[in-house]
Backbone as ProteinMPNN parsed JSONL, in Angstrom:
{"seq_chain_A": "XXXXXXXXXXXXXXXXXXXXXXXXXXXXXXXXXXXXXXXXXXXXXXXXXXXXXXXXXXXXXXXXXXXXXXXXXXXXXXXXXXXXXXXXXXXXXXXXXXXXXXXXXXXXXXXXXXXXXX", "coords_chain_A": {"N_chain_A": [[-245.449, -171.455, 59.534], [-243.121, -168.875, 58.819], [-242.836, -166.298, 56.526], [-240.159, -165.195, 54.691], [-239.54, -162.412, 52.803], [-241.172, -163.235, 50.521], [-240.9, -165.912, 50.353], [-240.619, -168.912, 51.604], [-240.923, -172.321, 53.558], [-242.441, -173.646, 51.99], [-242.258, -172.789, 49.576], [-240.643, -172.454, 46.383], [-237.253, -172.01, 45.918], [-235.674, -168.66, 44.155], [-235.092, -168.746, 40.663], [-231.693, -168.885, 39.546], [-230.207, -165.95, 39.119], [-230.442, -164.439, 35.891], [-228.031, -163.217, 34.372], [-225.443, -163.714, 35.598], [-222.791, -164.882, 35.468], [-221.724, -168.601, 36.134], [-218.949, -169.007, 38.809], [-215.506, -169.063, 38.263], [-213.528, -172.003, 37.929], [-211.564, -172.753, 40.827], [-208.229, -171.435, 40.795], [-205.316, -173.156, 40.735], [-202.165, -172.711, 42.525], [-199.536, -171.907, 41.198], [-196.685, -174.339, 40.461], [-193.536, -174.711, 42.396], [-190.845, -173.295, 42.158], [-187.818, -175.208, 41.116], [-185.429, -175.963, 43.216], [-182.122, -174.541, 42.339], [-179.314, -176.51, 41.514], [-176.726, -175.772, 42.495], [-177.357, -174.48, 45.138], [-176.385, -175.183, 48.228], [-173.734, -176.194, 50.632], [-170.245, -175.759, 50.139], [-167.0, -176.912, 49.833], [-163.596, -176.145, 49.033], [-161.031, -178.742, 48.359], [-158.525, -179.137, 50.695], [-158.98, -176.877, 52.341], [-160.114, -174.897, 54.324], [-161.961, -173.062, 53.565], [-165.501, -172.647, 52.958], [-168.126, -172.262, 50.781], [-171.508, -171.008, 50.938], [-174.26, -171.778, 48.961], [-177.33, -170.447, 49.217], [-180.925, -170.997, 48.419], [-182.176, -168.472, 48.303], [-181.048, -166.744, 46.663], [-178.775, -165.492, 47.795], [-175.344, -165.551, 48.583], [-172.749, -167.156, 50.955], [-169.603, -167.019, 52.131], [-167.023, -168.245, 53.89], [-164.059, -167.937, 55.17], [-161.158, -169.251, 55.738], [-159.72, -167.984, 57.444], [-161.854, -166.689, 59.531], [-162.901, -164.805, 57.863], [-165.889, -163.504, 56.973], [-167.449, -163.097, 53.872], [-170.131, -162.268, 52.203], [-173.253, -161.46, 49.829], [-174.655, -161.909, 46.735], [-176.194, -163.563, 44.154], [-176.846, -164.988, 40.768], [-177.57, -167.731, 38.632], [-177.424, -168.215, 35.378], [-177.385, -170.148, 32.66], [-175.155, -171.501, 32.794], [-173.464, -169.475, 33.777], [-171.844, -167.975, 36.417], [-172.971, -165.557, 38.028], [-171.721, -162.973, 40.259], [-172.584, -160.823, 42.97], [-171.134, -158.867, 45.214], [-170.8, -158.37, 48.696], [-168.792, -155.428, 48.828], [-166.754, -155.294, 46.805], [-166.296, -153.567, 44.0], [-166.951, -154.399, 41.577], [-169.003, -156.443, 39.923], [-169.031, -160.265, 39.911], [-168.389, -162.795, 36.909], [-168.652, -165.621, 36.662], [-167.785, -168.596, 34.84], [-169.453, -171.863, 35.606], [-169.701, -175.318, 36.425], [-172.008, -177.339, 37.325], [-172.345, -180.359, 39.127], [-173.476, -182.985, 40.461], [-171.881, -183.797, 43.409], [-169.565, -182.222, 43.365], [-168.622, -179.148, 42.394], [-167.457, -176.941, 39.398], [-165.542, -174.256, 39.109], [-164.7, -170.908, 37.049], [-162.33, -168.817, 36.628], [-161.61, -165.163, 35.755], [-158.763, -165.886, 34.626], [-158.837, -168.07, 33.844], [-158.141, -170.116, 35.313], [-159.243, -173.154, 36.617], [-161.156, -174.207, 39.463], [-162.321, -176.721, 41.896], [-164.51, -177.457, 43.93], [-166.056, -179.526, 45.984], [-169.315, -180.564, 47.695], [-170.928, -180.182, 50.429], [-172.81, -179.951, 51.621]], "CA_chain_A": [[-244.078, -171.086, 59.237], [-242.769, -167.341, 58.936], [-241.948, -166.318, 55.304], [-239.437, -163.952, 54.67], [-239.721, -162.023, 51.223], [-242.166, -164.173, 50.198], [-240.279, -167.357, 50.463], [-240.835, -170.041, 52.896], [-240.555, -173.733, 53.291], [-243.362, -174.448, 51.104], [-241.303, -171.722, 47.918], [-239.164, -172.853, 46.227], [-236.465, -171.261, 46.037], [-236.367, -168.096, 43.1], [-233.958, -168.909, 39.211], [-230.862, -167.956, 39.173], [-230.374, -164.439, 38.458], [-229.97, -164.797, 34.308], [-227.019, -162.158, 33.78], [-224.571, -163.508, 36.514], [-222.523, -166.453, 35.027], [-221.553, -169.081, 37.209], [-218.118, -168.54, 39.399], [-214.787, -169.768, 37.445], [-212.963, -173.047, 38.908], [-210.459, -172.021, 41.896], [-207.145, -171.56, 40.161], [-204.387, -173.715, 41.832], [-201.262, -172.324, 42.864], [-198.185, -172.568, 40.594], [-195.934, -175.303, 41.134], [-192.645, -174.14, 43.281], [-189.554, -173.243, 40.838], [-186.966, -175.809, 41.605], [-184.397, -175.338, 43.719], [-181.008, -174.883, 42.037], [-178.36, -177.688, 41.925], [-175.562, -174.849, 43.147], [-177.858, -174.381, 46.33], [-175.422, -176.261, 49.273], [-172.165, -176.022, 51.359], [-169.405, -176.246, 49.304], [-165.592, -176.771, 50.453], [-162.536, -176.353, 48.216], [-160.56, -179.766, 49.479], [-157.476, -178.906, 51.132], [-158.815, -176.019, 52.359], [-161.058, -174.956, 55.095], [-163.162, -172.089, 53.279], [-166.346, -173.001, 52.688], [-169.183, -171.305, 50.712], [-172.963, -171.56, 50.578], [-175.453, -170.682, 47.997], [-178.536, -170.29, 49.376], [-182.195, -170.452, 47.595], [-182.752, -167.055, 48.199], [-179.979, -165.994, 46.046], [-177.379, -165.081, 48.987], [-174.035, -166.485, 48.947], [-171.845, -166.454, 51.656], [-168.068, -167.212, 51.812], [-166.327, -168.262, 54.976], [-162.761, -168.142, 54.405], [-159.885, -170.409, 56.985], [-158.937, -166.743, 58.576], [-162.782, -166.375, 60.073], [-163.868, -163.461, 57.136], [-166.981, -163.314, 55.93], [-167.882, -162.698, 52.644], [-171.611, -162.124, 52.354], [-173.184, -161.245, 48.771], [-175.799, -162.285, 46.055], [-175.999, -164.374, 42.994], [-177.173, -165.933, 39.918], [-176.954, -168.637, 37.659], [-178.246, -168.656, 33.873], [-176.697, -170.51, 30.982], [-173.971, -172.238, 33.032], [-172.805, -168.07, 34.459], [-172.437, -167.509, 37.769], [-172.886, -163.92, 38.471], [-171.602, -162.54, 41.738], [-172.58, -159.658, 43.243], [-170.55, -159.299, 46.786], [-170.761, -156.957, 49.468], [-167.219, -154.638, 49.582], [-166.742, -155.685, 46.077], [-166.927, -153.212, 43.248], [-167.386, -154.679, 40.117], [-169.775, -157.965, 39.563], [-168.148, -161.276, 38.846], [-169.339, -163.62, 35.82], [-167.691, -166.536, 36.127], [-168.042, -169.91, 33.954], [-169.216, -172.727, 36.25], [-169.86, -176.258, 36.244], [-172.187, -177.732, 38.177], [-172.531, -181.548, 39.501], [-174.734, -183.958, 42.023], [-171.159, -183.415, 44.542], [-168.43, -181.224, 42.621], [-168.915, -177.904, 41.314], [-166.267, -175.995, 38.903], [-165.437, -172.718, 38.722], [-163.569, -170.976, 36.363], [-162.421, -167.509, 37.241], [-161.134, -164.836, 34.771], [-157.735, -166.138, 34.072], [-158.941, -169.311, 33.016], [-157.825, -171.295, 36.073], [-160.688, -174.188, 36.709], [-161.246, -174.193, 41.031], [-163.16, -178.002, 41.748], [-164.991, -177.622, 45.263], [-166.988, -180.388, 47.016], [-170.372, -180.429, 48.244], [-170.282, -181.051, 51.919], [-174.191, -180.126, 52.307]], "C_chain_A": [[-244.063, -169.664, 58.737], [-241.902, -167.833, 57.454], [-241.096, -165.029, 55.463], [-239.073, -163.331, 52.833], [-240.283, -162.814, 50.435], [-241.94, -165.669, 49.653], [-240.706, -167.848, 51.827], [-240.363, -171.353, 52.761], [-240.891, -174.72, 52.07], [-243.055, -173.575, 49.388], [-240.549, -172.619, 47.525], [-238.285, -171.707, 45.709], [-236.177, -169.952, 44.391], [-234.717, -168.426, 41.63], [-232.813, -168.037, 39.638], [-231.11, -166.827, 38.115], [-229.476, -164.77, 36.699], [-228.711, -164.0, 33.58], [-225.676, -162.551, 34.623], [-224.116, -165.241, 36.0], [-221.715, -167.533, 36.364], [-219.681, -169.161, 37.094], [-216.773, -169.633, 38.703], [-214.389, -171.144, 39.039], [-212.25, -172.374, 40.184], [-209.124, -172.753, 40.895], [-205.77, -172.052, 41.072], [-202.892, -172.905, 41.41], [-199.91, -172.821, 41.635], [-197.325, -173.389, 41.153], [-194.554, -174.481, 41.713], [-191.507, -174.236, 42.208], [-188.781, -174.454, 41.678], [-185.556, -175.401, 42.173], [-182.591, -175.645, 42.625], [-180.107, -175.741, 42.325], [-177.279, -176.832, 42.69], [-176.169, -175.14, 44.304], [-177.187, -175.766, 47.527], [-174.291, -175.379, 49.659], [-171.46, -176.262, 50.175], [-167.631, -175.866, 49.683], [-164.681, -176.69, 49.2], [-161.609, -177.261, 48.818], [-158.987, -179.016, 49.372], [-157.566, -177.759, 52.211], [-159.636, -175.801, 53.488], [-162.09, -173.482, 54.979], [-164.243, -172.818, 52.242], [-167.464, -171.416, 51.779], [-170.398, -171.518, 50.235], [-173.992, -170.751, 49.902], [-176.694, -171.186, 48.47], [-179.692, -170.049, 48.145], [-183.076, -169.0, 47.355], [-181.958, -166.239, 47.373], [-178.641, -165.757, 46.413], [-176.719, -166.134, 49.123], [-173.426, -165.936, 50.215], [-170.611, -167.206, 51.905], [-167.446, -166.995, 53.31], [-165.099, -168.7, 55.334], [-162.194, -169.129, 56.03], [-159.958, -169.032, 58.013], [-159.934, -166.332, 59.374], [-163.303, -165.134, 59.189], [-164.863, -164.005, 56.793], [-167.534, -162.898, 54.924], [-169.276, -162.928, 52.331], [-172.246, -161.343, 50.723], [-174.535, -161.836, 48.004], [-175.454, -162.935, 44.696], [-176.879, -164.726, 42.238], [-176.872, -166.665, 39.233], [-177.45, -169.037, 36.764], [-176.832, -168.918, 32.899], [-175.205, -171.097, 31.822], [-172.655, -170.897, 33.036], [-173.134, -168.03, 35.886], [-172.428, -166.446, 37.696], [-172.743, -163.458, 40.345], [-171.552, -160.933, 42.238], [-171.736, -159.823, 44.889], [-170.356, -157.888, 47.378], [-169.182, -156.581, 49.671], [-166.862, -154.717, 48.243], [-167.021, -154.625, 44.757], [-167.421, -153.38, 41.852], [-168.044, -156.617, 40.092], [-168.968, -158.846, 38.775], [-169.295, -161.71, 37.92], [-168.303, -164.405, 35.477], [-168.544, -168.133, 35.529], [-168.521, -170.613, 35.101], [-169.988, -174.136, 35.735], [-171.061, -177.056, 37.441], [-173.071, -179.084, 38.808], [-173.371, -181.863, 40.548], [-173.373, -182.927, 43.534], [-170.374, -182.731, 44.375], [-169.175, -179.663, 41.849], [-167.167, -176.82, 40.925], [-166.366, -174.994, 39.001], [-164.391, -172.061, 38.222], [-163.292, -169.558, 36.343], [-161.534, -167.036, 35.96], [-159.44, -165.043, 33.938], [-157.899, -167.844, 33.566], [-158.321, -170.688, 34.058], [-159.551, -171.913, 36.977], [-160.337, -174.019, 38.562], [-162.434, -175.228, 40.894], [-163.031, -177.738, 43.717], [-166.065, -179.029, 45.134], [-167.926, -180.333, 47.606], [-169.916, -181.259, 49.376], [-171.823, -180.878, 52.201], [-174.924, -180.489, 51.504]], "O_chain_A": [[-245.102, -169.279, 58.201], [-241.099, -168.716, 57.153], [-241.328, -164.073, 56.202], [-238.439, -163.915, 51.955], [-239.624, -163.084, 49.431], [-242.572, -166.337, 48.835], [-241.039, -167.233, 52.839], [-239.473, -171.604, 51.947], [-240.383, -175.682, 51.494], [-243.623, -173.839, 48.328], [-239.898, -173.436, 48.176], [-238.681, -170.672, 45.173], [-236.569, -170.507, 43.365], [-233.529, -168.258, 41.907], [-232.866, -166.857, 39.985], [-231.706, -166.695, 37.045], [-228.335, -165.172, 36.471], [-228.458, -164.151, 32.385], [-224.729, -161.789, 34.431], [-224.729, -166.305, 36.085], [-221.232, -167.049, 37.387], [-219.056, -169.294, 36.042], [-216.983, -170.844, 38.625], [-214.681, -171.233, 40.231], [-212.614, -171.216, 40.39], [-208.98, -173.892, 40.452], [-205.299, -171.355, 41.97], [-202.579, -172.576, 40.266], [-199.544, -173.972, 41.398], [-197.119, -173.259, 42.36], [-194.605, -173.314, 41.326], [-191.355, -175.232, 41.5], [-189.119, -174.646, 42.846], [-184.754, -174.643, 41.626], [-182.119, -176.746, 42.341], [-179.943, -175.881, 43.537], [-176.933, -177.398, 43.727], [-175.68, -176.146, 44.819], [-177.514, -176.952, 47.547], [-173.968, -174.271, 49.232], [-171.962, -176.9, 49.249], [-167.175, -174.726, 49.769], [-165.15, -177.278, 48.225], [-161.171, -176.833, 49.885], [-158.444, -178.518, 48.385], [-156.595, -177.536, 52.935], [-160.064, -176.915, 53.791], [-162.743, -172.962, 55.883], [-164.016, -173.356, 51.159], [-167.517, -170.211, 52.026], [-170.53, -172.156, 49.191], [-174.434, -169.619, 50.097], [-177.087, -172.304, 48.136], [-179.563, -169.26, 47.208], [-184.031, -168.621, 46.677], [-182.174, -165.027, 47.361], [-177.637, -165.78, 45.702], [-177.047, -167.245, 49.541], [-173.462, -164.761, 50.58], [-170.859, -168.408, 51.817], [-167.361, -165.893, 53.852], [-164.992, -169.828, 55.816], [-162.826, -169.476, 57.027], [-160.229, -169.124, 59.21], [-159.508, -165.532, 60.208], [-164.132, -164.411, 59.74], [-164.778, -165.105, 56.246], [-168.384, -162.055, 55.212], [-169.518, -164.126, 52.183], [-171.463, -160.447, 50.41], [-175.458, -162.219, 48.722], [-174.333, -162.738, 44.226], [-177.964, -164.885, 42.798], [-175.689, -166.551, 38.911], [-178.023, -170.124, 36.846], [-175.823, -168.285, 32.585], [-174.162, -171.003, 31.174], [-171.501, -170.995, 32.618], [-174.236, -168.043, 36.435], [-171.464, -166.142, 36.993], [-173.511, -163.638, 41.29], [-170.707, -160.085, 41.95], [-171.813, -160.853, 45.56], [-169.98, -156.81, 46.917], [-168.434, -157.193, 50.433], [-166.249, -153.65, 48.193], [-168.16, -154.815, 44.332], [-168.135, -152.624, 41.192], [-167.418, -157.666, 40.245], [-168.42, -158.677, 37.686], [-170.48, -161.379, 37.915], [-167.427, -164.284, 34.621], [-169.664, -168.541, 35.839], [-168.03, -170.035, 36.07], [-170.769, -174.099, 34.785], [-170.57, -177.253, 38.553], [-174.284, -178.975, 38.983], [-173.873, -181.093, 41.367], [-173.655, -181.973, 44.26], [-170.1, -182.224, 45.463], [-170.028, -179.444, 40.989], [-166.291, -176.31, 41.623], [-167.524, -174.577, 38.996], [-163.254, -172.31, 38.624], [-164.278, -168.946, 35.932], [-160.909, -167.813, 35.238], [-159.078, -164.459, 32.917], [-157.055, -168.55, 33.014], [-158.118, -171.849, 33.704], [-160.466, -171.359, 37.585], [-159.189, -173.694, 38.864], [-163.375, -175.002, 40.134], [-162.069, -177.79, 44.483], [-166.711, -179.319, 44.127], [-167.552, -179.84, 48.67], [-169.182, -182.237, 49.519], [-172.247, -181.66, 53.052], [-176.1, -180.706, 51.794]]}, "name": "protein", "num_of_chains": 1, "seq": "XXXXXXXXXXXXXXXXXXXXXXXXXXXXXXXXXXXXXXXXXXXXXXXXXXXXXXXXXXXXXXXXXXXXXXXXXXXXXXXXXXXXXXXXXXXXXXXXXXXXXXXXXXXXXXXXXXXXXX"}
């Protein structure tokens, strides 16, 4: 048998090297944030504008007349924050938000109760 650096079959093999500690665990992946309860379709009944908050942040608003309202959002502490494209000043409105209903309460203090349709 052919040694190579003066190992072979009949070596055994040479100590770990004494300065090199051995390699940590593999660190598992954080768990996935949860998706927001807002995140869905949502209709105002009577009405046929719909609007959907997406997990990526992006709302979008599809009124009866065919506009689109396209835009961004958050929601801490029971605030929505709306940023919206065309739009110059950021909303921050109150909302509520249920398994199939979500409130919203816009700056004059009138409550708006939409419907989850997705």
């Amino acid at each position: 048998m052919k040694k190579f650096f003066g190992f072979g079959s009949s070596t055994p093999p040479p100590p770990p090297f004494p300065g090199k500690p051995p390699a940590p665990p593999a660190k598992r992946a954080p768990p996935a944030a949860p998706v927001p309860a807002i995140v869905g379709h949502w209709q105002e009944p009577g009405t046929s504008d719909t609007t959907e908050f997406r997990a990526d942040g992006t709302v979008i608003e599809r009124t009866g007349t065919g506009e689109t309202i396209r835009g961004r959002y958050s929601l801490r502490n029971k605030q929505l924050k709306l940023d919206l494209d065309g739009v110059a000043d950021d909303l921050s409105l109150p909302v509520a938000v249920g398994a199939e209903t979500l409130e919203i309460t816009d700056s004059e203090g009138k409550v708006t109760l939409y419907q989850r349709i997705s």
